[in-house]
C-alpha angles and dihedrals in degrees: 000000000000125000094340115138137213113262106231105252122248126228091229086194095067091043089064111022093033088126094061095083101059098033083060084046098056087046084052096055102036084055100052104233090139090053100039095061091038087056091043076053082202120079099269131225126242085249092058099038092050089049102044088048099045094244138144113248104232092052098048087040084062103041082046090057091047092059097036085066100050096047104246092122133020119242107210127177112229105185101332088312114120096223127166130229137177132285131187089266099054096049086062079064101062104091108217081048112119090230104042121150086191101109092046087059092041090060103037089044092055122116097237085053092047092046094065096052088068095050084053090109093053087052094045081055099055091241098122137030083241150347083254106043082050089052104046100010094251139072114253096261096057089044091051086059103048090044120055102184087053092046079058096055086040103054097039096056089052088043086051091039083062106039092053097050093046097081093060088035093053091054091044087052105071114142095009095110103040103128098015113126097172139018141207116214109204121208080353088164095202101348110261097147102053093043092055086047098050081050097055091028099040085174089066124095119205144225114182109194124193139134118298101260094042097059091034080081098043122123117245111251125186094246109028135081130196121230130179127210136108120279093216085057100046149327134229126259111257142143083238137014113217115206114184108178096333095117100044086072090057133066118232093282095056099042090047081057095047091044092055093048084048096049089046087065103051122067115252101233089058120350116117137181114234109219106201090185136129117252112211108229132166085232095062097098080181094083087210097132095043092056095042089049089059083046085061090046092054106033106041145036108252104351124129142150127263146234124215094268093050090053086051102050086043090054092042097053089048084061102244109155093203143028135188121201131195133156130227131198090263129088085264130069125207115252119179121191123192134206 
């Protein structure tokens, strides 16, 4: 036929049943497994586990298969006996674990989250200012703030988000910090970041901005000190400005906005801002920035994620002479703009 090529196959399973796998997940948190088997500290028998969880075997039998072959957990035979241990991927789901994905899950599997995503087509359309807004009359931000359970979920998956990409931001980050005496941490939520970065940069003070009520519920951190105000209004004074997945919520007029003010707080012979955001690239084989793009189209008003260009034009409007990108091996690149 020509050159005609071979589309790729799809797995029409997935299509239609893709939410299976994290709505098992979250059962699979909520009920401990994870837990259970880390606290046996030996690979546990269906017997045990269900034991230890309260379960009835042959549904646990069947959830355990389920995650088995996903590999999620590993399935091992002691002495004839089918017994699960752990595997990298179950000990993120224990939740005191350092590395937990739990509250991430535990936000993008609630039913205000998942409620907008059923309302995607209508923002698609243009019929509504978003797919949750559409979905709970209001935008996120104004639905953080009425409701204060959600504003928890909320604020701990953004607090894990950050914790689990700091590792891989704090190595792309050499050299970054050289001659930085303080920070401002912008929409720092309850301050994660800048605590991991006065750890690996004892020298930096910080200054971790958010919202009132976001900051009203920060740790205290030698170091560090929590302020409230709106980022639209005013910024903080500091020799850099640090944005991890602020700007990503905004279109290109808000984040301009948010940019200037930005630029006004740092000093002009060597202040930055230090952009922590996906850039979406044709190279990057992780697909990160294209799902967390649909998350923006789904979960704010005008957010979205941006190419290299639109980084560019952003930065450029907000009257930066200069930017730096490199990438790291998380979901965010590093981005520096400079006065």
């Amino acid at each position: 036929m020509g050159d005609h090529k071979e589309e790729p196959k799809v797995d029409r399973w997935k299509l239609a049943f893709g939410y299976v796998e994290m709505a098992v997940v979250k059962c699979a948190i909520e009920l401990g497994i994870a837990e259970a088997i880390e606290s046996h500290g030996n690979p546990m028998t269906l017997t045990e586990l269900s034991s230890t969880l309260g379960c009835a075997p042959s549904l646990l039998n069947r959830v355990m298969r389920f995650l088995v072959h996903n590999h999620i957990f590993k399935e091992i035979d002691i002495r004839g006996s089918k017994s699960y241990s752990q595997t990298t991927i179950s000990r993120m789901l224990i939740k005191s674990d350092e590395n937990s994905i739990a509250p991430v899950i535990f936000l993008e599997s609630n039913p205000v989250n998942q409620a907008s995503w059923q309302k995607l087509s209508v923002r698609v359309l243009d019929k509504e200012p978003s797919a949750f807004e559409a979905a709970t009359g209001k935008d996120v931000w104004s639905y953080a703030v009425e409701n204060p359970a959600y504003n928890k979920v909320l604020n701990e998956a953004m607090a894990c988000a950050s914790k689990l990409d700091m590792p891989a931001i704090i190595d792309g980050c050499l050299g970054v910090f050289d001659g930085i005496d303080t920070v401002v941490d912008v929409g720092g939520g309850h301050g994660t970041i800048l605590r991991n970065l006065v750890k690996a940069y004892p020298w930096i003070k910080g200054i971790n901005f958010d919202q009132p009520h976001v900051v009203s519920s920060a740790p205290k951190c030698d170091g560090i000190e929590n302020v409230g105000g709106d980022m639209f209004d005013c910024v903080p004074k500091a020799d850099a400005v640090i944005l991890k997945l602020v700007l990503h919520d905004w279109g290109d007029e808000e984040s301009i906005r948010i940019l200037k003010k930005c630029k006004e707080a740092i000093p002009q012979d060597k202040g930055k801002v230090i952009i922590l955001e996906a850039v979406i690239s044709k190279e990057d084989k992780t697909n990160a920035g294209l799902i967390l793009d649909m998350v923006m189209l789904a979960h704010t008003n005008t957010g979205k994620e941006r190419t290299l260009e639109e980084w560019a034009y952003v930065l450029g409007e907000a009257g930066f002479s200069r930017h730096t990108v490199r990438s790291t091996a998380a979901a965010p690149s590093v981005i520096e703009a400079f006065p």
